[in-house]
C-alpha positions in Angstrom: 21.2 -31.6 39.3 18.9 -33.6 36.6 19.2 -33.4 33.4 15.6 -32.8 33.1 16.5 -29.3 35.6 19.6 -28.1 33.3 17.2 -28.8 30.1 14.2 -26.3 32.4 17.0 -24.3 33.0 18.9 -23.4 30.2 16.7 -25.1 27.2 13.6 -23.5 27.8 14.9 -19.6 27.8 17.1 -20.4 25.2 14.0 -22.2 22.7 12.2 -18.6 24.2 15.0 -16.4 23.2 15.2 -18.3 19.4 11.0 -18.0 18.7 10.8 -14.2 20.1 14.2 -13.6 17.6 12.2 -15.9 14.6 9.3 -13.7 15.6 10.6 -10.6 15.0 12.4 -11.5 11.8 9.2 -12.3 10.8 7.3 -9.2 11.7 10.2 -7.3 10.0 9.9 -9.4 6.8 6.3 -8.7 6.9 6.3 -5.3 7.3 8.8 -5.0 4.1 6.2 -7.1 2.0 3.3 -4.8 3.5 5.5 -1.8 2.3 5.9 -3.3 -0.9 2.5 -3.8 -1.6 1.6 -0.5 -0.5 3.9 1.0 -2.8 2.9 -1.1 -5.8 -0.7 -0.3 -5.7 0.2 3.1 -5.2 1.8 3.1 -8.6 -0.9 1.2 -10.3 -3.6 3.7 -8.9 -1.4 6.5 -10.1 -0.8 4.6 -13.5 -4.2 4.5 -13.7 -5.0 7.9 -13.4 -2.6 9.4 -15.7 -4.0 7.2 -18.4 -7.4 8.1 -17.6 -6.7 11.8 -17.6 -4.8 11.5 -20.8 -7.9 9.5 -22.5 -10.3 12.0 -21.5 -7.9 15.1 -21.8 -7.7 14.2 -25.8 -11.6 13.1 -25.9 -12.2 16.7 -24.6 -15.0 15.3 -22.1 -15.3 12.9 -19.2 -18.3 10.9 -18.5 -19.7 10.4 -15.3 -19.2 7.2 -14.4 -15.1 7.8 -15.5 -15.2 10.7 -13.0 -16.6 8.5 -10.2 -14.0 6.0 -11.0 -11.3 8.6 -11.0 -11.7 9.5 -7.6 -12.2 6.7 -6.0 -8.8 5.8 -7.5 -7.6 9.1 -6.0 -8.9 8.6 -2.7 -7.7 5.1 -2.2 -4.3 6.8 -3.2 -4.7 9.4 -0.8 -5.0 6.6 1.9 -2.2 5.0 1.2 -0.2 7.9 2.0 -0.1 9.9 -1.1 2.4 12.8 -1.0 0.6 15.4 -3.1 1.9 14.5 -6.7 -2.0 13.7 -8.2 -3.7 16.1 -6.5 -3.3 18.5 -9.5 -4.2 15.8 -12.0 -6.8 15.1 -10.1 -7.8 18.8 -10.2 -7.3 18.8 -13.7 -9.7 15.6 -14.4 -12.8 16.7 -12.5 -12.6 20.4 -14.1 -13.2 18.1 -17.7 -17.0 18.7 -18.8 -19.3 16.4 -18.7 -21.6 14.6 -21.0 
């Protein structure tokens, strides 16, 4: 046997067996960052609504355009697999009046 027919032999499913275990390190890495991510947004949306709610809670009032701005925060929460926790803030905010 060649050296060229132990390399096809036993180099070639061993370089296939290393990339397909790099590859799914990888993946697994990137699903932890896409997690990450996820959950970080999540808290700045949910940051952000609490201040807003507290702003206009004290004002006494909301103006339209904060309203609009509100939910689309809330709805982008939603999406990213909110469990519940805002949905009575949110409640809250859009029963402020208007001016």
């Amino acid at each position: 046997m060649t050296a060229f027919q132990v390399l096809t032999l036993l180099g070639v499913p061993a370089l296939a067996a290393a990339a397909a275990k790099a590859m799914l390190c990888e993946i697994r890495r990137q699903r932890k960052d896409t997690e990450a991510v996820k959950a970080g947004m999540q808290a700045l949306l949910r940051a952000q609504m609490i201040g807003d709610y507290n702003r206009y809670l004290a004002q006494g009032w909301a103006p339209i355009y904060a309203r609009e701005n509100f939910e689309n925060c809330w709805q982008q929460y939603h999406r990213l697999g909110a469990n519940g926790v805002m949905d009575d803030l949110r409640t809250k905010f859009l029963a402020l009046p208007t001016k």
